[in-house]
C-alpha positions as a Markdown table, in Angstrom:
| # | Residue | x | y | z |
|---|---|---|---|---|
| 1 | Unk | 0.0 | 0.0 | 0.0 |
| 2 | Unk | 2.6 | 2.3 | 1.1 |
| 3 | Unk | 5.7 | 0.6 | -0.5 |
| 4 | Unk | 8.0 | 2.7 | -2.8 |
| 5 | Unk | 11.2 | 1.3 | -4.8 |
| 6 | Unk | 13.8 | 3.4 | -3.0 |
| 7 | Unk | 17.5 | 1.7 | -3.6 |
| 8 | Unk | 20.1 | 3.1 | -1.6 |
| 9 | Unk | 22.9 | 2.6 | -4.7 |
| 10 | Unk | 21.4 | 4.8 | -6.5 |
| 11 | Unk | 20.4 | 7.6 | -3.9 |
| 12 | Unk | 23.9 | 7.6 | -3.0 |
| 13 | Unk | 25.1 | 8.3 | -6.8 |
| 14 | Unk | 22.2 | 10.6 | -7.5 |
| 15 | Unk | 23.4 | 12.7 | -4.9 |
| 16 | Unk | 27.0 | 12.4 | -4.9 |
| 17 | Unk | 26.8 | 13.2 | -8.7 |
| 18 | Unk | 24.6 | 16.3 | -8.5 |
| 19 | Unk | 21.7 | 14.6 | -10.0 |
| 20 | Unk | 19.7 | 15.6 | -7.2 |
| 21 | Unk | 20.5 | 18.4 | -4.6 |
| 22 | Unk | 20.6 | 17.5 | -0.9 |
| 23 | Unk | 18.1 | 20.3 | 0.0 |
| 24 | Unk | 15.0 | 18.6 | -2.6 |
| 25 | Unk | 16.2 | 15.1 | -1.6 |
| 26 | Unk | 15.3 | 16.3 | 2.1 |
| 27 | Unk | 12.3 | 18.0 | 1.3 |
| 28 | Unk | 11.4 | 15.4 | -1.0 |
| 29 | Unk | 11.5 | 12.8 | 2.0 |
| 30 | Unk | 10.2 | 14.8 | 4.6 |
| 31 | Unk | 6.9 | 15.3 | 2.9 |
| 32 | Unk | 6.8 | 11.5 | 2.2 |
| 33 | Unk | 7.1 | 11.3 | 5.5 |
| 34 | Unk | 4.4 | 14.4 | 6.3 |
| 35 | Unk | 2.0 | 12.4 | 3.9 |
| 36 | Unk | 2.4 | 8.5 | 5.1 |
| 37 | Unk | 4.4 | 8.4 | 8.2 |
| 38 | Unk | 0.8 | 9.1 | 10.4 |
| 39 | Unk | -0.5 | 5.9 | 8.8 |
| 40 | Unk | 2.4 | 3.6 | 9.5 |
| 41 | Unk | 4.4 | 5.0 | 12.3 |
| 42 | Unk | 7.8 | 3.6 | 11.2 |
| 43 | Unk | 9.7 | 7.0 | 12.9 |
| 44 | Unk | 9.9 | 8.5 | 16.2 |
| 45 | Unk | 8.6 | 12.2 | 16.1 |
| 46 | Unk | 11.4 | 15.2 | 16.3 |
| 47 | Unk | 10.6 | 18.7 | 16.7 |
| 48 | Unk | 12.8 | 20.5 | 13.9 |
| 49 | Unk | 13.7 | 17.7 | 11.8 |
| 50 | Unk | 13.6 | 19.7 | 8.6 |
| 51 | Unk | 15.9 | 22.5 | 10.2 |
| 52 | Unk | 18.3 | 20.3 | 11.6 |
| 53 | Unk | 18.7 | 18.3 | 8.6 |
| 54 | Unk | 18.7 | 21.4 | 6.2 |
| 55 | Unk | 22.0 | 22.7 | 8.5 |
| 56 | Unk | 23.8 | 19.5 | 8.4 |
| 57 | Unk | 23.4 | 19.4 | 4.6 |
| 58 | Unk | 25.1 | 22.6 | 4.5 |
| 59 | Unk | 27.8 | 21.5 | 6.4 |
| 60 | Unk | 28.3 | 18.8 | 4.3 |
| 61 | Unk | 28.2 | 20.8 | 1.3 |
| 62 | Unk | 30.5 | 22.4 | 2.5 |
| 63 | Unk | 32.8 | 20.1 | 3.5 |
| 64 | Unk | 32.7 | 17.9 | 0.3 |
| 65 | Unk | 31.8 | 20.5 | -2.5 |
| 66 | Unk | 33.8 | 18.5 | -5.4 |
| 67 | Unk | 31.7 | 15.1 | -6.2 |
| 68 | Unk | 34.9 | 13.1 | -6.8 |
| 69 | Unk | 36.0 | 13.7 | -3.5 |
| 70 | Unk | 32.3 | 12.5 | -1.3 |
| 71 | Unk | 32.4 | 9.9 | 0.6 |
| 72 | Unk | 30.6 | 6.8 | -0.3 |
| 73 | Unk | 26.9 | 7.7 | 1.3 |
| 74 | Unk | 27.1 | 11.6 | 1.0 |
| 75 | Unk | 23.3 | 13.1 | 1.9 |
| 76 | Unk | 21.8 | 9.8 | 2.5 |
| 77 | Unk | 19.1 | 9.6 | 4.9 |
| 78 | Unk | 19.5 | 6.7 | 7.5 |
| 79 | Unk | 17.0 | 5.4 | 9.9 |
| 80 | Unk | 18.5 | 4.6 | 13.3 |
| 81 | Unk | 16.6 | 2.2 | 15.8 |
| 82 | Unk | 15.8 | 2.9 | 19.1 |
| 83 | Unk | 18.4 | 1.3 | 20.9 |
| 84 | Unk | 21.4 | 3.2 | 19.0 |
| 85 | Unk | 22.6 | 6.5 | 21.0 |
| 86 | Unk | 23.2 | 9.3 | 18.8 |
| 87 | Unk | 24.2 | 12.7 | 19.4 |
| 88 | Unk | 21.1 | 15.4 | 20.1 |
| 89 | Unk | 18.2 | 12.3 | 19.6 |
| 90 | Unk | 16.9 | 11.0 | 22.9 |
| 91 | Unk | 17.2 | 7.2 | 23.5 |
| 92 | Unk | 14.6 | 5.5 | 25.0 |
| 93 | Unk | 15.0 | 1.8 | 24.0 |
| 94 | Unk | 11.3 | 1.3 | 23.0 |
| 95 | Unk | 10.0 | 2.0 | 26.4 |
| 96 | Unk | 8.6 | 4.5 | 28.9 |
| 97 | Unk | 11.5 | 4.8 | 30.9 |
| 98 | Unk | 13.2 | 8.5 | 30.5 |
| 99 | Unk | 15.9 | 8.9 | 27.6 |
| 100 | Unk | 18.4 | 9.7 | 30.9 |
| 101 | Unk | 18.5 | 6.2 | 31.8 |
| 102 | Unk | 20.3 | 5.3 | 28.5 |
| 103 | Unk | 22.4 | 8.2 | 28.0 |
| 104 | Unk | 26.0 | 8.0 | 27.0 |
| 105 | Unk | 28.5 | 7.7 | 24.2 |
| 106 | Unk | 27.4 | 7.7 | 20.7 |
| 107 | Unk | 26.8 | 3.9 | 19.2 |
| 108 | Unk | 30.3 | 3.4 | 17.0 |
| 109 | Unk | 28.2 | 2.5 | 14.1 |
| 110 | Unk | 26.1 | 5.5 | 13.8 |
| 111 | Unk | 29.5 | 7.3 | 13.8 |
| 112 | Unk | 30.9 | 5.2 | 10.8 |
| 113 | Unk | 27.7 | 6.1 | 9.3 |
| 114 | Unk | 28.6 | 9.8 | 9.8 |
| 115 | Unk | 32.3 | 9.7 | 8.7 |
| 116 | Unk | 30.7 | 7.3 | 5.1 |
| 117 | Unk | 29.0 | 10.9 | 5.0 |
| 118 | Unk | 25.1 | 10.1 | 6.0 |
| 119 | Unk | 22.5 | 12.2 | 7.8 |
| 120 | Unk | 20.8 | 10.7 | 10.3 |
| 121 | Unk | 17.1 | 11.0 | 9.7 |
| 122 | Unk | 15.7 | 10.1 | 13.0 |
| 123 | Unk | 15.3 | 7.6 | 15.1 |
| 124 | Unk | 13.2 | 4.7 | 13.8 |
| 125 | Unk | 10.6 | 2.8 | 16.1 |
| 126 | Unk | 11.8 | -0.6 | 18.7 |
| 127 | Unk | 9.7 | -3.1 | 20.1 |
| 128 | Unk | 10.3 | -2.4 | 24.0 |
| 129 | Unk | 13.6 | -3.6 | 25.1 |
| 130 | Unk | 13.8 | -4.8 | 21.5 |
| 131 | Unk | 11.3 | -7.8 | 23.0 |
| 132 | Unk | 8.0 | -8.8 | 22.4 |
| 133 | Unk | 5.4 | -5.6 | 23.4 |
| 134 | Unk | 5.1 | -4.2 | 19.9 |
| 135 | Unk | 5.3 | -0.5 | 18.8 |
| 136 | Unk | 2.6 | 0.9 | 16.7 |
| 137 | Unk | 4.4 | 0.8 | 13.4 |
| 138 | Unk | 2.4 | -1.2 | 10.6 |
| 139 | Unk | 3.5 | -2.9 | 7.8 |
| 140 | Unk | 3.8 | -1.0 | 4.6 |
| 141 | Unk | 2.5 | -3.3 | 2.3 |
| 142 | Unk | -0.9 | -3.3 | 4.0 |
| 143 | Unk | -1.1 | -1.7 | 7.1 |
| 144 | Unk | -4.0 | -4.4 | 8.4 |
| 145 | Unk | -0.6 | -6.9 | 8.9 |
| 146 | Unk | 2.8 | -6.7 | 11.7 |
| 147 | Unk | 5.9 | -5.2 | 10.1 |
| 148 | Unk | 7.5 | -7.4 | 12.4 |
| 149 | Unk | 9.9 | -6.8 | 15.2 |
| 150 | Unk | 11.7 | -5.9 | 17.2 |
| 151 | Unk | 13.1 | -3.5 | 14.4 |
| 152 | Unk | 9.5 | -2.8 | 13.1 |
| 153 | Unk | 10.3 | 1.2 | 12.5 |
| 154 | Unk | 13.6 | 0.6 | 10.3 |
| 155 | Unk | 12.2 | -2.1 | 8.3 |
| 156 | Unk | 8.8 | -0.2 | 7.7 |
| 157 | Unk | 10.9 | 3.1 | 6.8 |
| 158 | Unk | 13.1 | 1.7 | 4.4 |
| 159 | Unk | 9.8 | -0.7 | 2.5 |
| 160 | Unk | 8.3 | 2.7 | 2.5 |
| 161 | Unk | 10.9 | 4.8 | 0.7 |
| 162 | Unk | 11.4 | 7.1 | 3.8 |
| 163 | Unk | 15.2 | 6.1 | 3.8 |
| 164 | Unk | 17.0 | 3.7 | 1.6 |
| 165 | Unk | 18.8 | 2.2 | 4.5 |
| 166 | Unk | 18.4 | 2.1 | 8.0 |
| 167 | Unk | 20.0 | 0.0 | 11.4 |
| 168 | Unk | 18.7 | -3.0 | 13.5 |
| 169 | Unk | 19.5 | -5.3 | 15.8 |
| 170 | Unk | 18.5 | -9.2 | 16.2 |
| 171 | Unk | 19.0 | -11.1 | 19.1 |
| 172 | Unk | 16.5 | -13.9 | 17.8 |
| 173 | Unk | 15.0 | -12.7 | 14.3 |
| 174 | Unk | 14.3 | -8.9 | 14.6 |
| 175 | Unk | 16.2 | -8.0 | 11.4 |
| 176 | Unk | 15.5 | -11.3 | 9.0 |
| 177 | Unk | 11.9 | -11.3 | 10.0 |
| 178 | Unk | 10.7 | -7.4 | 9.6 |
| 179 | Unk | 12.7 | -7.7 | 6.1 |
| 180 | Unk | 11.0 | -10.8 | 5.0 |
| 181 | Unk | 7.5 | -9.4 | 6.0 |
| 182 | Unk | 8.4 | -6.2 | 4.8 |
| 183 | Unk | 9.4 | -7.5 | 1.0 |
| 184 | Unk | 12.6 | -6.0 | 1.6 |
| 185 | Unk | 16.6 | -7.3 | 2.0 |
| 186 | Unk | 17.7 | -7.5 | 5.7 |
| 187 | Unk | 21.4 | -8.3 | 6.8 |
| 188 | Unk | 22.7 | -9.3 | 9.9 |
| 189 | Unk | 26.4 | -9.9 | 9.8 |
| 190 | Unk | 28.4 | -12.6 | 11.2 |
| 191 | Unk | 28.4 | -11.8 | 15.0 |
| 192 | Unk | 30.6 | -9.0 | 15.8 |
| 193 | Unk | 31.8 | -7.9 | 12.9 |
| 194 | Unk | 29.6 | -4.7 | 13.2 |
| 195 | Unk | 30.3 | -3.2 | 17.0 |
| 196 | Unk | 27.5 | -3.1 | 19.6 |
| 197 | Unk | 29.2 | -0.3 | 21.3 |
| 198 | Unk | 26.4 | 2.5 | 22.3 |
| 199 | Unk | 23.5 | 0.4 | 21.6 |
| 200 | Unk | 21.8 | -0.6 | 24.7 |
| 201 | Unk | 22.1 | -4.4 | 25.0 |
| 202 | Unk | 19.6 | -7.3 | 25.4 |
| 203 | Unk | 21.7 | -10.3 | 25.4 |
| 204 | Unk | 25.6 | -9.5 | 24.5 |
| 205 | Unk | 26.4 | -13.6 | 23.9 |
| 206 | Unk | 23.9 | -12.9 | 20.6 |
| 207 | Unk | 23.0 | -9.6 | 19.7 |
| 208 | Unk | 23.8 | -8.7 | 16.3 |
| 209 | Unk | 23.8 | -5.2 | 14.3 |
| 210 | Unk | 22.5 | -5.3 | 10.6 |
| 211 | Unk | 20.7 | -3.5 | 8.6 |
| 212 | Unk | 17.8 | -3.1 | 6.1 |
| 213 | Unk | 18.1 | -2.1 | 2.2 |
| 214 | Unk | 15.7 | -2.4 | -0.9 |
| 215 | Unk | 18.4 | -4.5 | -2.3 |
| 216 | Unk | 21.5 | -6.7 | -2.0 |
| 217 | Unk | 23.6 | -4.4 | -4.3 |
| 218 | Unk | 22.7 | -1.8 | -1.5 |
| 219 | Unk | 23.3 | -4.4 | 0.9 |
| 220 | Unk | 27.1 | -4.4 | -0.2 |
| 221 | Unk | 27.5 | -0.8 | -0.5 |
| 222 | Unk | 26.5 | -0.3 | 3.6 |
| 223 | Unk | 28.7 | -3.7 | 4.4 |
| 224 | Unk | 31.8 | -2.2 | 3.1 |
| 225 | Unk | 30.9 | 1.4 | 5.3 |
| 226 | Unk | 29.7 | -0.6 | 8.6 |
| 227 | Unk | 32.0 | -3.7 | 8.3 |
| 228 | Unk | 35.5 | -1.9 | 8.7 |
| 229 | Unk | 37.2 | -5.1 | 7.5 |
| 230 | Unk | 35.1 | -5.6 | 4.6 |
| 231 | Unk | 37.2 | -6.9 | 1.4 |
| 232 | Unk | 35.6 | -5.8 | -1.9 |
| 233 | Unk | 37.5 | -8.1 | -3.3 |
| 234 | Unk | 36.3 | -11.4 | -2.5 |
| 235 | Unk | 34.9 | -13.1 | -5.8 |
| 236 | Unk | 33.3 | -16.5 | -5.5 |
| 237 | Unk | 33.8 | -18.8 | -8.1 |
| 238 | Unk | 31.1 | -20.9 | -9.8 |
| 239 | Unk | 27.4 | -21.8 | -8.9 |
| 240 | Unk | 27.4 | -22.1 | -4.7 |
| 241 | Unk | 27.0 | -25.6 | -2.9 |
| 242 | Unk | 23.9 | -25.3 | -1.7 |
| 243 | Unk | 22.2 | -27.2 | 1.3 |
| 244 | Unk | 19.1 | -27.0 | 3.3 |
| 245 | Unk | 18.4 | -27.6 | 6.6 |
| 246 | Unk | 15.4 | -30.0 | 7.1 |
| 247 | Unk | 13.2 | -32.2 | 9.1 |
| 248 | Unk | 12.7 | -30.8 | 12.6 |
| 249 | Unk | 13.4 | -27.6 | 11.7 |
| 250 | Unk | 12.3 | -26.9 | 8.2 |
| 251 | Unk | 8.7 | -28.2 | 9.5 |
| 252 | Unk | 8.4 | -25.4 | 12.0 |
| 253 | Unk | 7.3 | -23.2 | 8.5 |
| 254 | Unk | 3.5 | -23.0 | 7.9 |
| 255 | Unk | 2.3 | -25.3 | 4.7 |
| 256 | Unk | 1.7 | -22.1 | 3.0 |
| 257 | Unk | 5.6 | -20.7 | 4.0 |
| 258 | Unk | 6.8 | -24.0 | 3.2 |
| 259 | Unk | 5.4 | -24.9 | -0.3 |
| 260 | Unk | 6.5 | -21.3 | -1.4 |
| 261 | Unk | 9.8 | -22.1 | -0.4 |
| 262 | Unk | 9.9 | -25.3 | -2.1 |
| 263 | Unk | 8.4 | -23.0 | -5.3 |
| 264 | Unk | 11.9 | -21.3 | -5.2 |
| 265 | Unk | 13.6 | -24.3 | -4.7 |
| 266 | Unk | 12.3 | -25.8 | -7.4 |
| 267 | Unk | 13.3 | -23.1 | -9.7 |
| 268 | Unk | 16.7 | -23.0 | -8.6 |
| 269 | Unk | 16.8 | -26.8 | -9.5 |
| 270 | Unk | 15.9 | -25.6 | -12.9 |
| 271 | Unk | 18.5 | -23.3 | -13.7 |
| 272 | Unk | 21.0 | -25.7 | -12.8 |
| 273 | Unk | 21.9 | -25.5 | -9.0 |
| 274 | Unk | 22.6 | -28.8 | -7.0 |
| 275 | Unk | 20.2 | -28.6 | -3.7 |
| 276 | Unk | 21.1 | -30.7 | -1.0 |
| 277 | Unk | 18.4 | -31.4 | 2.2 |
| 278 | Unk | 20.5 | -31.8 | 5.5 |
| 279 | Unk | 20.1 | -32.7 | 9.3 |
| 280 | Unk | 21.2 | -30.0 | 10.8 |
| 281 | Unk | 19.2 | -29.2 | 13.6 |
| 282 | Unk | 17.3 | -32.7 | 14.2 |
| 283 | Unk | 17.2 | -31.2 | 18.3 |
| 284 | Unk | 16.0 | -27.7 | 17.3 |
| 285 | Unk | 13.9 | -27.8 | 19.9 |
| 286 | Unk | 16.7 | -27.5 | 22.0 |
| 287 | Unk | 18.4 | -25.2 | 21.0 |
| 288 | Unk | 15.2 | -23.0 | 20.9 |
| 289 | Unk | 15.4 | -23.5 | 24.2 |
| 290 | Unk | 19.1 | -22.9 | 25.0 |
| 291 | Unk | 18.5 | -19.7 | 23.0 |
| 292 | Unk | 16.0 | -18.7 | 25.1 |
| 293 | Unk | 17.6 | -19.3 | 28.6 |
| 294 | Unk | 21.1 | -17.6 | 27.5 |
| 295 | Unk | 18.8 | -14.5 | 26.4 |
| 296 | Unk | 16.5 | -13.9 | 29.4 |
| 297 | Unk | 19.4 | -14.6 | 31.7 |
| 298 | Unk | 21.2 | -11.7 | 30.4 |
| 299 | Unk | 18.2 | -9.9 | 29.8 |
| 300 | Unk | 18.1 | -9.8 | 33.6 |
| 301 | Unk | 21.7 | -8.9 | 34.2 |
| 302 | Unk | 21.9 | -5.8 | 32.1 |
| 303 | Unk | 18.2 | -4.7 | 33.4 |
| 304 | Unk | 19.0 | -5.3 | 36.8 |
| 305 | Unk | 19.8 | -1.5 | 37.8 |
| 306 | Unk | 17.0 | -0.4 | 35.5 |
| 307 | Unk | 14.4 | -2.4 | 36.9 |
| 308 | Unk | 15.3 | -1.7 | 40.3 |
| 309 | Unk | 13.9 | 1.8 | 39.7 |
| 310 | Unk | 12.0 | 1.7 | 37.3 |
| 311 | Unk | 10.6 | -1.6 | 37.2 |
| 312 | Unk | 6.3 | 0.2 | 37.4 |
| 313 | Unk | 7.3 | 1.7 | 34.0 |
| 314 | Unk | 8.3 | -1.9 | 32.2 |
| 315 | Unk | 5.1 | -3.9 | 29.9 |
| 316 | Unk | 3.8 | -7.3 | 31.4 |
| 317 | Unk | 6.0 | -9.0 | 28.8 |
| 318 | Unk | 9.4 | -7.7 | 29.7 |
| 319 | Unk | 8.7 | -7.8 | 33.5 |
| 320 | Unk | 8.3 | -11.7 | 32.8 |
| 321 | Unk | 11.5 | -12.1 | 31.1 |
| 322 | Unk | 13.1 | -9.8 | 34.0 |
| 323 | Unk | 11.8 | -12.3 | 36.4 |
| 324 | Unk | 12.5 | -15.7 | 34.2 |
| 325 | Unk | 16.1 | -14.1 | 34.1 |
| 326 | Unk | 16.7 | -13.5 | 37.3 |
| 327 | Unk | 16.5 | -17.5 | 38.4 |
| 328 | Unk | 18.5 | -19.0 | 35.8 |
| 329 | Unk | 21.9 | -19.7 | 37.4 |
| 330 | Unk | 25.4 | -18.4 | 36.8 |
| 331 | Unk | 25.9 | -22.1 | 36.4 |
| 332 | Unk | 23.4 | -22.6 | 33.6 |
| 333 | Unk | 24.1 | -19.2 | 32.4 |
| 334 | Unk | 27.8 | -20.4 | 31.5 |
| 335 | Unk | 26.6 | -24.1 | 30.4 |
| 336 | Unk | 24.1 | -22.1 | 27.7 |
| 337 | Unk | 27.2 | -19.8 | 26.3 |
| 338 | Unk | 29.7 | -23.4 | 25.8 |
| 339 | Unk | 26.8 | -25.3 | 24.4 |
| 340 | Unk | 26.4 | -22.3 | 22.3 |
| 341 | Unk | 29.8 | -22.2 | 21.1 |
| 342 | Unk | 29.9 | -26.1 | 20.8 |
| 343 | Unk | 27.2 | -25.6 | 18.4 |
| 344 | Unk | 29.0 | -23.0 | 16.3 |
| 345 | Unk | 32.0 | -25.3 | 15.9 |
| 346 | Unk | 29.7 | -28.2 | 14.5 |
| 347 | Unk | 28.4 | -26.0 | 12.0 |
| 348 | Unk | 31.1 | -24.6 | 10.8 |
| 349 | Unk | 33.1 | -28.3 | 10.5 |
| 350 | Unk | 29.7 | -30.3 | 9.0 |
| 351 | Unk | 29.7 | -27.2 | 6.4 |
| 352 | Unk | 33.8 | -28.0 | 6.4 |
| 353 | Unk | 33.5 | -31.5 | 5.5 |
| 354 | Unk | 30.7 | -31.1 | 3.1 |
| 355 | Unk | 32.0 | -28.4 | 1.2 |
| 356 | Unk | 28.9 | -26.1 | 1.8 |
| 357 | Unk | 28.7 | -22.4 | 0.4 |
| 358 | Unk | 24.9 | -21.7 | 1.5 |
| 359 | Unk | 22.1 | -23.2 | 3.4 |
| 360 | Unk | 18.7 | -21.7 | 2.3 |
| 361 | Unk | 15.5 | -22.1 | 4.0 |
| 362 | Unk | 12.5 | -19.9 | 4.5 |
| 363 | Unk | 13.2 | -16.6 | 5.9 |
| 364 | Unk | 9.7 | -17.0 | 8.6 |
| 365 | Unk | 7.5 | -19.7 | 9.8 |
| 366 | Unk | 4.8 | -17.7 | 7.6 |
| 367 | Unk | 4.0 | -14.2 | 5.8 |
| 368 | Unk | 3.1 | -11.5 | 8.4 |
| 369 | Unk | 0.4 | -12.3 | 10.6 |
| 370 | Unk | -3.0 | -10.2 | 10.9 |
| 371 | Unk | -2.9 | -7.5 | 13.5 |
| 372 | Unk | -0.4 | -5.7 | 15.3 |
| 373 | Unk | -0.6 | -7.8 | 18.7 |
| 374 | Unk | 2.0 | -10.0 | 18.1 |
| 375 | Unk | 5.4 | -9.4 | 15.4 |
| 376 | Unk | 5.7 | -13.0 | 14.5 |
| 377 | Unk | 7.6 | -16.3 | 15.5 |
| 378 | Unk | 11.2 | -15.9 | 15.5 |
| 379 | Unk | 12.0 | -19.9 | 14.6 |
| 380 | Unk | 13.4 | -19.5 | 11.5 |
| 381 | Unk | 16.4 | -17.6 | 12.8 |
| 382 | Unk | 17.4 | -18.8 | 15.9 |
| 383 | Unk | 19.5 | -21.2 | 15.3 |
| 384 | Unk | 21.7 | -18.9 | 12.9 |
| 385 | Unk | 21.4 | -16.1 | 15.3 |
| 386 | Unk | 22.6 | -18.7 | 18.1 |
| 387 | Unk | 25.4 | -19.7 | 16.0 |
| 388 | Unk | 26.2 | -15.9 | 15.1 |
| 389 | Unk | 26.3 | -17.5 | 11.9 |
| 390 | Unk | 25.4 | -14.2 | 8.8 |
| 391 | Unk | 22.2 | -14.7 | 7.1 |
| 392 | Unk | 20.5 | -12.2 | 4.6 |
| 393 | Unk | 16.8 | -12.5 | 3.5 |
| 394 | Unk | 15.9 | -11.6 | 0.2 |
| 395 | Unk | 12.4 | -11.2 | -1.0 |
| 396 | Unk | 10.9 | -14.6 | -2.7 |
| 397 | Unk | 7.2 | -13.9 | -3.9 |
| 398 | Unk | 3.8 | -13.5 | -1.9 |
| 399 | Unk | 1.7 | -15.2 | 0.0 |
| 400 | Unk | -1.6 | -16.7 | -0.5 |
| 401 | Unk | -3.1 | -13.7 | 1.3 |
| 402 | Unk | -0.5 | -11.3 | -1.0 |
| 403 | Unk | 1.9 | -10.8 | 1.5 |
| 404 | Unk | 5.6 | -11.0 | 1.0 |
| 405 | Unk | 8.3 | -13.9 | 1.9 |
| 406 | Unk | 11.6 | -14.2 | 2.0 |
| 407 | Unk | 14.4 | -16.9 | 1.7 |
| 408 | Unk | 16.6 | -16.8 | 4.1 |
| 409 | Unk | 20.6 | -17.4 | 3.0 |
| 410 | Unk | 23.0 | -18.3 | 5.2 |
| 411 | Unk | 27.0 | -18.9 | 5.0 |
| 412 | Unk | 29.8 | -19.9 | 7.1 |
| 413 | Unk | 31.1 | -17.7 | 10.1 |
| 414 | Unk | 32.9 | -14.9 | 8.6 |
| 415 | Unk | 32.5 | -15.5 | 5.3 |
| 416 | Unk | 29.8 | -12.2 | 5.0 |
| 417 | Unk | 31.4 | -11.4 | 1.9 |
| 418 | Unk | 30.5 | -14.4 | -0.4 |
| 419 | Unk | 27.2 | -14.4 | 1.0 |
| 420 | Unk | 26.1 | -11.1 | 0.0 |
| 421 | Unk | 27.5 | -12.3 | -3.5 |
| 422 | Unk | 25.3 | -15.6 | -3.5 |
| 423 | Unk | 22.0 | -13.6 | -2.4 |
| 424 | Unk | 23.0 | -11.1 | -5.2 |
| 425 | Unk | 23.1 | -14.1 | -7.7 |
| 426 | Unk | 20.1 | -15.8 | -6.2 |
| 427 | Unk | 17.8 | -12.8 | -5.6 |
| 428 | Unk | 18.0 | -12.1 | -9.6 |
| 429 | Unk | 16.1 | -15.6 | -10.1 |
| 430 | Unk | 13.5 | -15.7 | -7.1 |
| 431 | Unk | 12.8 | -12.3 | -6.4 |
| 432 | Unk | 8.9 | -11.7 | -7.4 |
């Protein structure tokens, strides 16, 4: 309903190239944003927006006034979630407690973002805590459906064309899952290869930073910005060994979710490629559970100040998880983190020994529910979220109901590089 083709490649040449001045581009978006932004709540609201981003686009005129010599995002608008500090925007983590509580430095990746030359359009809309109480963005493909979480604002902004890129965070699925339901390519790097510093934690053994894009080719463009070790010049060779998780976990999709998947499969097949079903995670439900544990303990440990005084002001929901937290063991805590680790060595040595490139698999157990109650199961993701494993959705058709699904694609630890080259190849035969 609201979705508009907005690809942050070529934003970022438009505008380093004179094709389009930074004062209409901000306009341009702001009255997007004036016009649509009431209907699906994707940003936070900020007195002054236009004059502060009018200034800044001087300065950065300024600055860079020879195009040759702009950095690589010069002028672009980026949506920042709510869990990212940045300088003169109030944090407030999704929640009702004051934006004092998580002042401090700001987040090393909005800086990068800065130095790459971007403008920070505001900050973009967190489930609470970046758990399960949803916001009051709705999806832009039809607001009557869940963008998703927990990064439902960024997701939402960049489907809607209000910023061709903005940041996320996933601790289960809250960047693959908002992407997928959103039609649009989410990233989330191999763990740690974007910094968490200044972005208020959930679960440190598993939170990731990502981000969202229109496409893969602008997926690559905000990797080599954010990822300071990114190597442009990685080149994979022929077509990828591809393998898919299945049984126990592959089943936790819906029919619908499943048989589209298989749709895409089957086309791959087609054109050649060699797809390979695989046992990986025949004790999913464990895991699921591991995953669960590790995250509500340290849920608890980094709210446990916060709570203390302002506990009134948390949601039924994150209370819980404060509470679940709070009796898991230092014991269990540490037997979660080795069992975690055990399970990202057995990964990486089964995709050793069978020479995998890729596993694909649905990107969510279905297309975006009805409603804004609830943002969605996370199953699909968990285990490569556990594993810290990267994984990139890209979208692969429409539901029954018309809503869009993604494949999820997934390489080995650190290899982020030949992923994002895979999804580029892939996404060219599956994409609607």
């Amino acid at each position: 309903m609201f979705y508009k083709p907005t690809s942050l490649s070529s934003v970022s040449i438009a505008l380093k190239n004179n094709l389009m001045t930074l004062e209409q581009y901000i306009e341009e978006t702001l009255e997007r944003i004036s016009d649509i932004d009431s209907k699906i709540h994707s940003l936070l609201p900020e007195r002054g927006r236009m004059k502060r981003l009018l200034v800044q686009a001087k300065a950065l005129q300024e600055k860079y006034p020879k195009p040759n010599q702009r950095p690589p995002l010069y002028g672009v608008l980026v949506g920042i979630k709510d869990l990212f500090r940045v300088d003169g925007l109030p944090t407030k983590a999704g929640s009702k407690l004051p934006a004092t509580a998580f002042a401090g430095p700001e987040a090393y990746s909005v800086k990068l973002l800065k130095q790459a030359g971007a403008l920070i359009l505001g900050k973009t809309v967190s489930t609470e805590f970046a758990y399960y109480s949803p916001g009051p963005t709705k999806n832009p493909r039809n607001t009557d459906y869940t963008p998703g979480g927990s990064s439902s604002g960024s997701a939402a902004a960049v489907a809607a064309g209000l910023c061709p890129l903005a940041l996320g965070t996933q601790t289960i699925a809250s960047i693959i899952r908002p992407a997928a339901y959103c039609g649009i390519v989410g990233f989330k790097p191999s763990f740690g290869r974007i910094s968490t510093e200044g972005v208020f934690p959930f679960s440190q053994s598993v939170d990731h930073i990502g981000f969202f894009t229109q496409d893969v080719a602008s997926a690559v463009l905000a990797s080599s910005v954010l990822i300071e070790d990114w190597d442009a010049n990685i080149r994979v060779g022929s077509k990828p060994r591809i393998f898919m998780p299945s049984d126990a976990f592959l089943v936790q999709a819906n029919y619908n979710s499943y048989n589209r998947f298989y749709e895409k499969v089957d086309i791959l097949t087609d054109k050649g490629y060699e797809i390979v079903s695989y046992p990986l995670f025949k004790d999913i439900k464990t895991i699921n559970k591991v995953h669960r544990e590790l995250i509500a303990a340290e849920f608890a440990l980094n709210h446990k100040d916060l709570h203390k005084k302002y506990g009134e002001l948390y949601s039924e929901h994150s209370g819980e998880l404060y509470e679940q937290g709070r009796k898991i063991t230092k014991t269990a805590l540490l037997a979660d983190r080795a069992l975690q680790e055990t399970y990202r060595h057995s990964v990486s040595e089964i995709m050793r020994q069978e020479g995998i490139d890729i596993w694909i698999s649905p990107a969510t157990t279905s297309s975006a529910p009805k409603g804004l109650t609830s943002t969605g199961s996370p199953l699909m993701s968990l285990p490569w979220t556990f594993t810290g494993l990267p994984s990139v959705t890209i979208p692969a058709g429409k539901s029954s109901h018309n809503m869009p699904l993604g494949m999820q694609i997934v390489a080995g630890f650190g290899r982020d590089e030949s992923l994002l080259q895979y999804a580029t190849e892939l996404s060219q035969l599956i994409s609607y």
